[in-house]
MARVO-447102 format. One line per field, with one value per residue (C-alpha): residue in one letter; chain; x, y, z. Coordinates in pm, 1 decimal. Layout:
<lumlums>
r: (A / ...)
c: (A / ...)
east: (X / ...)
north: (Y / ...)
up: (Z / ...)
</lumlums>
This chain:
<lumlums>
r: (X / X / X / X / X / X / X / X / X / X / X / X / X / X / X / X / X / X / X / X / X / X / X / X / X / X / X / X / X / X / X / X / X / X / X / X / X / X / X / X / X / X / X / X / X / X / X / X / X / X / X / X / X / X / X / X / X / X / X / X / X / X / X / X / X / X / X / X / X / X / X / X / X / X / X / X / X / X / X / X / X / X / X / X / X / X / X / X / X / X / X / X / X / X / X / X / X / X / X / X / X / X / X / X / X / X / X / X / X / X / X / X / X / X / X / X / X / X / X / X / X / X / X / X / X / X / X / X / X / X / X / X / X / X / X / X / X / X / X / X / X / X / X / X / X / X / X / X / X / X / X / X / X / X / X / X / X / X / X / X / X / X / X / X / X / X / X / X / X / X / X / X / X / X / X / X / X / X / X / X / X / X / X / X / X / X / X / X / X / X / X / X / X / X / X / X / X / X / X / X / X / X / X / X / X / X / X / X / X / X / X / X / X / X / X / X / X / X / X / X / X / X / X / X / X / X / X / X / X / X / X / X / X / X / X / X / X / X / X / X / X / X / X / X / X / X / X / X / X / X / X / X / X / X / X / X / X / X / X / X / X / X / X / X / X / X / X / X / X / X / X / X / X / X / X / X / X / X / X / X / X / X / X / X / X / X / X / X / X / X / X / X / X / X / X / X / X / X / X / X / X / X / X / X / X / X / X / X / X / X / X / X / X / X / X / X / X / X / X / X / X / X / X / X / X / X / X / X / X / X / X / X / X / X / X / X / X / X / X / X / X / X / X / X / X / X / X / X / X / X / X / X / X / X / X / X / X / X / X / X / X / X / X / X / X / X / X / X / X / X / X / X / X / X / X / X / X / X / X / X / X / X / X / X / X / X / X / X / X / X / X / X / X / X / X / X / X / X / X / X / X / X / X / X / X / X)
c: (A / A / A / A / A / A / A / A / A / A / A / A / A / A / A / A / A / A / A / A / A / A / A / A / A / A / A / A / A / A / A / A / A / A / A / A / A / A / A / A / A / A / A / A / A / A / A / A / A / A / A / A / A / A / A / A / A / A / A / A / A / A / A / A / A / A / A / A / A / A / A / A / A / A / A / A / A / A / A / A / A / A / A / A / A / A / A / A / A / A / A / A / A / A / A / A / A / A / A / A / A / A / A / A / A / A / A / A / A / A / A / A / A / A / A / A / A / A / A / A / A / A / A / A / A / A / A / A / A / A / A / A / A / A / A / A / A / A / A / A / A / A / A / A / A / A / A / A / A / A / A / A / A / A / A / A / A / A / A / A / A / A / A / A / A / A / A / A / A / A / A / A / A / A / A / A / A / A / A / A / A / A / A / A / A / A / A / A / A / A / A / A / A / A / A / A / A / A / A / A / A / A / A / A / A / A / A / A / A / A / A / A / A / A / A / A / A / A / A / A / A / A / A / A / A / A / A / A / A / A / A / A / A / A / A / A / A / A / A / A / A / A / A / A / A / A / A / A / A / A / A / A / A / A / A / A / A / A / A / A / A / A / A / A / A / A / A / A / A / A / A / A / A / A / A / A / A / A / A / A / A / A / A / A / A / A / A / A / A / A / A / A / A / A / A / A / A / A / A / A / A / A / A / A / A / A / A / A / A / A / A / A / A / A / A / A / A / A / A / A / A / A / A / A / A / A / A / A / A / A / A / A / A / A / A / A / A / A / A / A / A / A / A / A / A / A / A / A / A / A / A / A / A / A / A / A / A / A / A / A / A / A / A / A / A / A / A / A / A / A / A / A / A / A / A / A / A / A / A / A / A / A / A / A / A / A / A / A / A / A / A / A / A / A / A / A / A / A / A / A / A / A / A / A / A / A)
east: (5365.7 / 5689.7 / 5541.9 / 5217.7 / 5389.9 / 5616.3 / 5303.2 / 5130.5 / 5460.3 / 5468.8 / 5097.7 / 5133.7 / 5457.5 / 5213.4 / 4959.1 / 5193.3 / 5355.1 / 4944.8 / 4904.2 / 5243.2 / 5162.7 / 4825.9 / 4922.4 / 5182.4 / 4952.0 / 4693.1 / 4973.7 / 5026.6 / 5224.8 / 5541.8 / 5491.8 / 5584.8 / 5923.6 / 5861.4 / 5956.5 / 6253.6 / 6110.7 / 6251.0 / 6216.7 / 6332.7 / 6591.4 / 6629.6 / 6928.3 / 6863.0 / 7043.7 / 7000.1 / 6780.3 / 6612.8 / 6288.5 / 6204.6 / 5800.1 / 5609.9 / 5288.7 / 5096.5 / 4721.9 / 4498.9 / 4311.0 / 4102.1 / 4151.7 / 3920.6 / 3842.9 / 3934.0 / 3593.6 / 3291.5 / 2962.5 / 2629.7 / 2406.6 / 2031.5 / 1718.1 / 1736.8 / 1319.0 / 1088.7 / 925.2 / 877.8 / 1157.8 / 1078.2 / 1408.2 / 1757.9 / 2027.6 / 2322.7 / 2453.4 / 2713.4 / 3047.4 / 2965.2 / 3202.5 / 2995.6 / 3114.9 / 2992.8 / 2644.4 / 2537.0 / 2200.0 / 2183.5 / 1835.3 / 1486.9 / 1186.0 / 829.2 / 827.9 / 443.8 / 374.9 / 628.4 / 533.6 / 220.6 / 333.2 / 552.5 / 278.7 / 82.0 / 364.7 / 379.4 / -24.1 / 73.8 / 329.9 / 103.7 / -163.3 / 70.8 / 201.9 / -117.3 / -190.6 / 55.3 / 29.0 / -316.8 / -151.9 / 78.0 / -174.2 / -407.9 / -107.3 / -38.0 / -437.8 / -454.7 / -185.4 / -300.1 / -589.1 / -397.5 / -223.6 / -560.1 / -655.4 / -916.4 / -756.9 / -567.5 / -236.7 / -338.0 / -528.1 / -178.6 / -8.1 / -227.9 / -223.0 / 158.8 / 146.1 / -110.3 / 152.5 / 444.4 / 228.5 / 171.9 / 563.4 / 608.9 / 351.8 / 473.6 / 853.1 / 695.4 / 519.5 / 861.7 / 1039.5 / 767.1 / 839.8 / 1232.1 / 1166.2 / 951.4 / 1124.8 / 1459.6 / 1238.5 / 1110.2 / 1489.3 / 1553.8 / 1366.8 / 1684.2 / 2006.9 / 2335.3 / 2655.8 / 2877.5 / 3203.0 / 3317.8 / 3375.8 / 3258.5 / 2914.6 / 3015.8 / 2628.6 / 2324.7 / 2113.8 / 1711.3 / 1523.1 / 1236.4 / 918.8 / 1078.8 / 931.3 / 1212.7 / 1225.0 / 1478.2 / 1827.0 / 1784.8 / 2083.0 / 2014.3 / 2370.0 / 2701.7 / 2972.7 / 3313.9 / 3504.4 / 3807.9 / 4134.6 / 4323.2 / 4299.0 / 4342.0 / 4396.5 / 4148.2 / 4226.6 / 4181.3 / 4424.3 / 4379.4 / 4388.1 / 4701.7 / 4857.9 / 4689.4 / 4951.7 / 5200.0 / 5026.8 / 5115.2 / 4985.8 / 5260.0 / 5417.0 / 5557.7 / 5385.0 / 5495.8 / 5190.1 / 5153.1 / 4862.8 / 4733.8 / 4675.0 / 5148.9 / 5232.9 / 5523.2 / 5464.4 / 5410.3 / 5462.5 / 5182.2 / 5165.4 / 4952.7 / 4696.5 / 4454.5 / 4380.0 / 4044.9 / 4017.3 / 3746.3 / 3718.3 / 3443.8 / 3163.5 / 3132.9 / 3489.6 / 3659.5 / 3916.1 / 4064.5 / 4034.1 / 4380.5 / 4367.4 / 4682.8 / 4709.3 / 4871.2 / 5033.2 / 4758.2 / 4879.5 / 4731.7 / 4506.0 / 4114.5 / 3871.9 / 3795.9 / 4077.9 / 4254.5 / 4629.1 / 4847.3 / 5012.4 / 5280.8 / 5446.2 / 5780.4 / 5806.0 / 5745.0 / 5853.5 / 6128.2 / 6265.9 / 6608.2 / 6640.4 / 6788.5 / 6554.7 / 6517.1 / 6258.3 / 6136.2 / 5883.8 / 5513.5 / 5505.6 / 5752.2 / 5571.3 / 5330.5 / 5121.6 / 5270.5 / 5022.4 / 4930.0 / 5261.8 / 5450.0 / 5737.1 / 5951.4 / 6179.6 / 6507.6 / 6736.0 / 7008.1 / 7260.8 / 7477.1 / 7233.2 / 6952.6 / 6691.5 / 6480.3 / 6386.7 / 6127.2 / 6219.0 / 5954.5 / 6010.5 / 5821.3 / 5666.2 / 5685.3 / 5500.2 / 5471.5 / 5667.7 / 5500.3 / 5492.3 / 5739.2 / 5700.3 / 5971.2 / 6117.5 / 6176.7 / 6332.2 / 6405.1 / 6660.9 / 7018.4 / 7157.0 / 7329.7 / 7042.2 / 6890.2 / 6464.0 / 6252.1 / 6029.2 / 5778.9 / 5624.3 / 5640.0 / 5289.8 / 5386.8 / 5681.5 / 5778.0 / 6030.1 / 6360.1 / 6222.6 / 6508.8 / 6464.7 / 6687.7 / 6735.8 / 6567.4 / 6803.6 / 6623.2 / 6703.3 / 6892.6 / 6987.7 / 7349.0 / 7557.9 / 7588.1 / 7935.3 / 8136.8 / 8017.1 / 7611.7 / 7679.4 / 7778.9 / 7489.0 / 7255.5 / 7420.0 / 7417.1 / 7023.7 / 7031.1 / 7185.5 / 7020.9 / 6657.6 / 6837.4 / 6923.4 / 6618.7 / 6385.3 / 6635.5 / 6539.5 / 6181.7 / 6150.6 / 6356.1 / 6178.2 / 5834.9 / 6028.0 / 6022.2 / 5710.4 / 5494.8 / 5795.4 / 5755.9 / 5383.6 / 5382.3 / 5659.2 / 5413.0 / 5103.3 / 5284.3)
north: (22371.5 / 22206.8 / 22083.1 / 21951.4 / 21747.1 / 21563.6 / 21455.4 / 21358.9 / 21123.1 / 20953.5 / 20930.0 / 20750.1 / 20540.3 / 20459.4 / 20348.3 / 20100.1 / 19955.5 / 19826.4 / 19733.6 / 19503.0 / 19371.5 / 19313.0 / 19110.2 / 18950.6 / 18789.9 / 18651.8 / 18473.4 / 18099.7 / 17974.7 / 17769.1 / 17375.4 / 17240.2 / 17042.0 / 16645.6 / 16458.3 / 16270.5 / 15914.4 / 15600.0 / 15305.4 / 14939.0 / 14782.5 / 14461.8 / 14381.9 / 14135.5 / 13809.8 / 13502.9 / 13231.3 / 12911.6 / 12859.7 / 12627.3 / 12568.9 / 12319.3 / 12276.0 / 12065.8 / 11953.7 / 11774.2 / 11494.3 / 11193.7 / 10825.2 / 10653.1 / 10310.9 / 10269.7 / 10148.4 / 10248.0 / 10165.0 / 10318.0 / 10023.6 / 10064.9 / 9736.6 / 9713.3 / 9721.7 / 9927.0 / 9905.0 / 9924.0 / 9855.1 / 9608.0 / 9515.1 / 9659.6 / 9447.7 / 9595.1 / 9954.9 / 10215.5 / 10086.4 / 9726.8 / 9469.3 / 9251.0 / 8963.0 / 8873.9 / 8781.5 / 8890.4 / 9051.2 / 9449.7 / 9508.2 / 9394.3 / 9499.6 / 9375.4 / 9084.6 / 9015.3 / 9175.6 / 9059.8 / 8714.5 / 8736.7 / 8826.5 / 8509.3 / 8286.2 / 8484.6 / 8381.6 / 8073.0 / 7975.5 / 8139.4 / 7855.8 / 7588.9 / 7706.5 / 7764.1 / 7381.7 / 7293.4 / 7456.9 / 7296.0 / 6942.3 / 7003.4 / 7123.0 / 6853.1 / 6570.4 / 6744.6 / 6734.0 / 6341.6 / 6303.9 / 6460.4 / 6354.3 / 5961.9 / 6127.4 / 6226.7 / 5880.8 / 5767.8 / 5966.7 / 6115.4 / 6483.0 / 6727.0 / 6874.9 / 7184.3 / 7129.0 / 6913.8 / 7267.9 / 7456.1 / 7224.6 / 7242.9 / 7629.1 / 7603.1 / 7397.4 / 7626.4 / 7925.2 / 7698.5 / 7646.8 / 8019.0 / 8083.3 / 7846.9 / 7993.2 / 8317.8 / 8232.6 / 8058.9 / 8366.3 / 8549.7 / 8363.9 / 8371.8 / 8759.4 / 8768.4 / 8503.0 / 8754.2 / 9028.0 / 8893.0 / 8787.3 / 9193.1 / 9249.9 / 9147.3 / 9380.3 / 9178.2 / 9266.1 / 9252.9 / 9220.7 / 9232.8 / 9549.9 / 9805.3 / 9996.3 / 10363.3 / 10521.3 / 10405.7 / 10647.5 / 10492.3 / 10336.4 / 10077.5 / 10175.7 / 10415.0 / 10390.1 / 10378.4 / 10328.3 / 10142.3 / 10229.9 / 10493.1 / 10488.0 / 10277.4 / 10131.7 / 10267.3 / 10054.8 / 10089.9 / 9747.5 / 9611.4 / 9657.2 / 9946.5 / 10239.5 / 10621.3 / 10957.9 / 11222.8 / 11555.8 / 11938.0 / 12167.5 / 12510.0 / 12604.3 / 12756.9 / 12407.6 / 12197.0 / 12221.5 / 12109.8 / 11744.5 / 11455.8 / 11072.6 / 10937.5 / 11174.6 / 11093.1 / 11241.2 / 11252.0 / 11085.1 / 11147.2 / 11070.5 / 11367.9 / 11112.1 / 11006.9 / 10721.4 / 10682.2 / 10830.8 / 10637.6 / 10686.9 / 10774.8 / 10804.6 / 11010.0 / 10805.1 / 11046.0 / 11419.1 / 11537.8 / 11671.1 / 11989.2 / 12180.7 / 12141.2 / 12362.5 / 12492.9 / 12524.0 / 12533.1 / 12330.6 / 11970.5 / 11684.7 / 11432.2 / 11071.6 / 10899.3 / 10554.5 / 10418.6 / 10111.8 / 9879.4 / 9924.2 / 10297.5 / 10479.1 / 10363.4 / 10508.6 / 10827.4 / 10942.1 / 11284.2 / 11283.7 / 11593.2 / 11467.8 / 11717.6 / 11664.8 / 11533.4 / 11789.4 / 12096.1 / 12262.5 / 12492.9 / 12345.6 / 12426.3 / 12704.5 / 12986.8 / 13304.3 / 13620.9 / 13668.9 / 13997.0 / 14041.6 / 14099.4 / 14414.1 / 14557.3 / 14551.3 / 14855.2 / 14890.3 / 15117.1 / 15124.1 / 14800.0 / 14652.3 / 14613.9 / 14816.2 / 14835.7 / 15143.4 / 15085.6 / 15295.2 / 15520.2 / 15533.7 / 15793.8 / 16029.0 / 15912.2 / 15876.9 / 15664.6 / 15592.4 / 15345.0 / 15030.6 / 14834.8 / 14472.1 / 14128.2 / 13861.5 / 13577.0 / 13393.8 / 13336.3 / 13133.6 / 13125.2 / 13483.1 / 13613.0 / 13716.4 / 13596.0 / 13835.9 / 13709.7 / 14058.8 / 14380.9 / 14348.1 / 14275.6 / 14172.1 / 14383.9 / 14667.8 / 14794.6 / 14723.4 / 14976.8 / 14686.2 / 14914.3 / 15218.9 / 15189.4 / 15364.4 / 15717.4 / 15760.3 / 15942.8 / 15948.3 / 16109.5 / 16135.8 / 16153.4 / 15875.6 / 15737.3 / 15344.0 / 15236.8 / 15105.9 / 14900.1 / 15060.6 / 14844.4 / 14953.3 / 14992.6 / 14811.8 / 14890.9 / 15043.7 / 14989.3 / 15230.6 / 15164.9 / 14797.7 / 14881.9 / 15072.0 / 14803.6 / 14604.3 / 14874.3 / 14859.6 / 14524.3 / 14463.9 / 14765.0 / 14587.7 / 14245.9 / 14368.0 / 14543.9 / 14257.9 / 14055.4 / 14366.1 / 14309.1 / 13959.2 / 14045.0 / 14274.4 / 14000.4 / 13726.6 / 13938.6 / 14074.5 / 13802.4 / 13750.4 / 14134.8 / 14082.7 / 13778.4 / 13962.9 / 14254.5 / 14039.7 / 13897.7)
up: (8922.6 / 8940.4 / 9334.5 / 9192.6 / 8888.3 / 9220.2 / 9383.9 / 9076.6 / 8985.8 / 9374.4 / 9333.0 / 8985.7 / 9160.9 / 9444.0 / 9260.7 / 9037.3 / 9272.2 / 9418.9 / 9084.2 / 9096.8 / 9463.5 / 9387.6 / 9048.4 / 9223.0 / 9489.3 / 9255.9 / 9034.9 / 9133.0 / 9381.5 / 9248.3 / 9303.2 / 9595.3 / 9559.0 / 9593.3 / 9864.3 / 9929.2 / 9967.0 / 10082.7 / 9863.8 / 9899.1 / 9620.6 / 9538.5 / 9294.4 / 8969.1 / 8967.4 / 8803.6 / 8950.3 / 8911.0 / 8793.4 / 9089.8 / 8999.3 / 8760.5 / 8637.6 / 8861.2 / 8777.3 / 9057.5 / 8924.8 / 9026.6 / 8959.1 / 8786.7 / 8614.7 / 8243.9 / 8189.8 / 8338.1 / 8217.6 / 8328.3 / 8271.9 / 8230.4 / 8143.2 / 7757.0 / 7830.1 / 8020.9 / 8363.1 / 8715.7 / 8927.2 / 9196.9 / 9338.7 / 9392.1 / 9454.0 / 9488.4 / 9723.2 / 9603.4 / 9682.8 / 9663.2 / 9450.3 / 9211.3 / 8983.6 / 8638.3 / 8570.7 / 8961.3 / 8985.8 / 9052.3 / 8983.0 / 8868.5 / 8684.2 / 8684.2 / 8453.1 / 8502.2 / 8134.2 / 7971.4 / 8086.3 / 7960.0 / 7630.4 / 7624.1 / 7724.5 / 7430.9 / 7176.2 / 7327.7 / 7217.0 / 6903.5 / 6801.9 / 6935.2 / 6683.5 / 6402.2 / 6421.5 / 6428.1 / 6145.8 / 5932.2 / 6069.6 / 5958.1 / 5589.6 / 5559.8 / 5596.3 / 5358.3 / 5122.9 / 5173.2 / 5134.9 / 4772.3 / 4700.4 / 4721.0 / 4506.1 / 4256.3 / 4148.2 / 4158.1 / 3898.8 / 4066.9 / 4069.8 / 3870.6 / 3878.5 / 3994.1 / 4335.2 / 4450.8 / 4385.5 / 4581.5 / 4848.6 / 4845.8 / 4887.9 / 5211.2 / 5350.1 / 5299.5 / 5425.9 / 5743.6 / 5801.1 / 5724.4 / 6011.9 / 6264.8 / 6191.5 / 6292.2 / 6565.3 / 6685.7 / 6651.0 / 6819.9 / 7125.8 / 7127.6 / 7103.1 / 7423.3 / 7598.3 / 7602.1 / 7680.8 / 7996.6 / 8016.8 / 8009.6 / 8319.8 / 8513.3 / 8535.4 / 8547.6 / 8553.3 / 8232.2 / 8425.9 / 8766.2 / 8882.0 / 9167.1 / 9213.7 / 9200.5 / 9225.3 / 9198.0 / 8943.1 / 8978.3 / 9299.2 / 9368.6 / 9224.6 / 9018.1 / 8639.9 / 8363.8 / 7984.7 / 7819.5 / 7847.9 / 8099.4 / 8326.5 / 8669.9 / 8798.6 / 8741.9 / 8714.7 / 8726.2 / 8613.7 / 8718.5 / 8541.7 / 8407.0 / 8636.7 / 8455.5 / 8638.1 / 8473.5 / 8504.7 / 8275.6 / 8151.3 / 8059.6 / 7709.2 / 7727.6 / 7800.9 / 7633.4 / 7329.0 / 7563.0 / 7639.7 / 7385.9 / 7377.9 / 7571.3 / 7770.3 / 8083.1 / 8416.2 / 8767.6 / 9015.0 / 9369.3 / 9626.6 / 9779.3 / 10085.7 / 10041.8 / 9989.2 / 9724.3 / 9378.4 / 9076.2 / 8711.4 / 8458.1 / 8093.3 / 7885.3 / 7726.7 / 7604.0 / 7515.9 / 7431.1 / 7109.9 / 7207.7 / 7536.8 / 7817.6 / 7709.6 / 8075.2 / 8207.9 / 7866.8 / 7986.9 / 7819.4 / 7992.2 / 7976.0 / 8097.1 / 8222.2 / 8230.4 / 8573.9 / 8750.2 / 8887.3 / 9255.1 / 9213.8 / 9485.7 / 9509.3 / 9277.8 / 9288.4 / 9532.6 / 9428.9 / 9343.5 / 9157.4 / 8820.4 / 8740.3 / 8343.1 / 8348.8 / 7993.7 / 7870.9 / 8223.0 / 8307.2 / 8595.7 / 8663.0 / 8397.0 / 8494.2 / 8505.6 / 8642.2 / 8900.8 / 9057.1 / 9390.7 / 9218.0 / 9426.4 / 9159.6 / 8852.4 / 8751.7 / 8444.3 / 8203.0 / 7885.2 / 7737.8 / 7922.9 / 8223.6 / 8371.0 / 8715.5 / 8849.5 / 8795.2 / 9091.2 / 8948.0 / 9224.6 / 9098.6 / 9072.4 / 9320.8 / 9133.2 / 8922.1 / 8574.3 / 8414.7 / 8265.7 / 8058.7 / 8100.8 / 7943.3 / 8204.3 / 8108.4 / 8363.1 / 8759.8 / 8995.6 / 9337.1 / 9415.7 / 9206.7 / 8838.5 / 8541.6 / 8390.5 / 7993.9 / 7871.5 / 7988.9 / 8278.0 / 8316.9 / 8630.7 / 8842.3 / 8796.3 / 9117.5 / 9094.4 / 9353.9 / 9508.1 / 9727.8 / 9685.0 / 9329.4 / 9221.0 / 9405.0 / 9200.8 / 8880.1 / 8619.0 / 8754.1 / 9133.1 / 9372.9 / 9666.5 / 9885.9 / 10017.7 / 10318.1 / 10574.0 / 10851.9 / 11153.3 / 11386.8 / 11780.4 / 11789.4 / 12005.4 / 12388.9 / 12461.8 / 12804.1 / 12968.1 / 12862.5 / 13001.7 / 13282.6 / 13354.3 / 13246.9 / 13469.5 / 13774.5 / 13688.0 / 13729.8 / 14043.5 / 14247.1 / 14088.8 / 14242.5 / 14555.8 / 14602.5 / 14553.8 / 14824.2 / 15072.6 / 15015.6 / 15074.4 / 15375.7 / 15510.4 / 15429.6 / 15582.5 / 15912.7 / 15956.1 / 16122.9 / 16349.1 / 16478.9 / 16488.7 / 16710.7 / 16917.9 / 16957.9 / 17070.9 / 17359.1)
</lumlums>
């Protein structure tokens, strides 16, 4: 009895101790530990903001008109190519008068007939009235002879009219220029049928030159009527001074961006040459910032954040920060660093709050010692002195050969 209660207990013993081992090799395995990584530190200091806002625009003339005929027609002439200079009153294009002609001639007959007309009136007037200090008739017919003769005058001053009307519109068929200026594009060709006003010649007149450019909406707060603006050529030449003449007052509807106009010196580049206008202020130029690598910044939530390095401990901890904006291809920090902290520049999205890392050092070959010189130098002179034996030994060859032949 007592012998069979032993084996039952080692059996039972046996048993939970599979039970343990077998429990103990379906649990989890513990985590592996991270790894030590290197990371690159940069420390903050104070810096200079050191970029502007620059905005590339194009000159252009103050005033530029896109003339069109004041009547319409078929073009039959164009007298003028893009580029061209024009003075006042030159021709630039022509329309088929033939019509309006006609219609002049047409008014023309009309007047003739009117003054006929009241010639015709008037000596019907002087006839009655003779009559009437005859005696011979009343009162009344003189009256209504007076009114046929006003009616007559009233016709003939219409007919008049008439024909000053069509006289300028056969005037119309011709395109002058308003002012002297310069042909920037042409907009309608020969034989081309246009109505009245449509755009055929654009013109850009001489005078006051303005650089156009847009501004985001961001900056357009930051532009005032009569600012002063730095202007350079994108082609050199010595900059120039600008002021800001105008601001529009809504955005583009495509690029939603404002358009500014600065007024320039008269010596500025040709029309429609591109130059960079950069605001004189509102910039931070010279200010002094703090300014981290772009490579350092991380998304943390609905802000940003860098690593900040720990090194008495070795490790790292997360430090939100505020941009403020860029400069080149760093980012400006407005708020959340001090100088002096150490920022994690690489590597930043594998790491985690209190990871241990270590600073890269660049590995650099160390310096040869005495005796590693003199090796180099042993190398040297046996690869020296062997390339002496080889051209040597070249130098003498043909000499043997001939030797041999004879």
């Amino acid at each position: 009895m007592r012998r069979a209660a032993r084996q039952r207990g080692a059996a039972q013993a046996a048993v939970a101790f599979a039970v343990a081992a077998l429990l103990a090799a379906c649990g989890k395995a513990p985590p592996p530990e991270e790894p030590l990584r290197a990371v690159k530190v940069v420390t903050v200091a104070q810096g200079t903001y050191a970029s502007g806002y620059e905005y590339a625009g194009e000159v252009r003339a103050r005033v530029e008109s896109r003339l069109g005929f004041r009547v319409g027609g078929k073009i039959t002439q164009r007298a003028v190519e893009p580029g061209q200079r024009v003075a006042r009153g030159q021709l630039l294009a022509q329309l088929d008068a033939r019509d309006y002609q006609l219609a002049a001639d047409a008014a023309r007959a009309q007047v003739s007939s009117a003054t006929t007309q009241r010639d015709l009136a008037a000596a019907d007037l002087k006839r009655y009235q003779g009559l009437r200090e005859q005696g011979f008739i009343s009162a009344a017919e003189i009256e209504r002879r007076t009114a046929q003769l006003k009616a007559a005058q009233a016709t003939l001053d219409q007919a008049r009219a008439q024909l000053s009307s069509q006289g300028n519109q056969a005037g119309y068929t011709q395109l002058v220029a308003d002012a002297p200026g310069i042909v920037t594009a042409v907009e309608a060709e020969v034989g081309q049928v246009v109505s009245a006003g449509t755009p055929v010649v654009r013109l850009a007149q001489d005078g006051p030159r303005d650089v156009v450019f847009a501004v985001p909406e961001d900056r357009v707060a930051a532009m005032r009527p009569g600012q002063a603006v730095d202007v350079r050529a994108w082609s050199g030449g010595a900059p120039m001074t600008g002021t800001v003449r105008e601001v529009a007052a809504s955005a583009d509807p495509v690029t939603r961006t404002f358009a500014v106009k600065v007024a320039v010196a008269e010596n500025a580049p040709p029309l429609g040459a591109t130059v960079y206008v950069t605001p004189r202020q509102g910039g931070a130029l010279g200010l002094p910032v703090i300014k981290l690598p772009t490579s350092a910044l991380r998304q943390e939530g609905q802000g940003s954040a860098v690593w900040v390095y720990d090194a008495a401990s070795g490790t790292v901890r997360s430090q939100p920060v505020q941009v403020a904006t860029a400069d080149g291809n760093d980012a400006v920090i407005a708020a959340g660093l001090a100088p002096g902290m150490q920022v994690v520049v690489t590597g930043v999205h594998v790491l985690s709050p209190g990871q241990k890392v270590t600073v890269y050092q660049p590995k650099v070959a160390p310096p040869l010692d005495g005796q590693a010189r003199a090796a180099t130098n042993n190398v040297v002179n046996t690869s020296g002195d062997a390339a002496a034996r080889a051209g040597a030994l070249r130098a003498s060859t043909p000499a043997s050969a001939s030797a041999a032949s004879r």
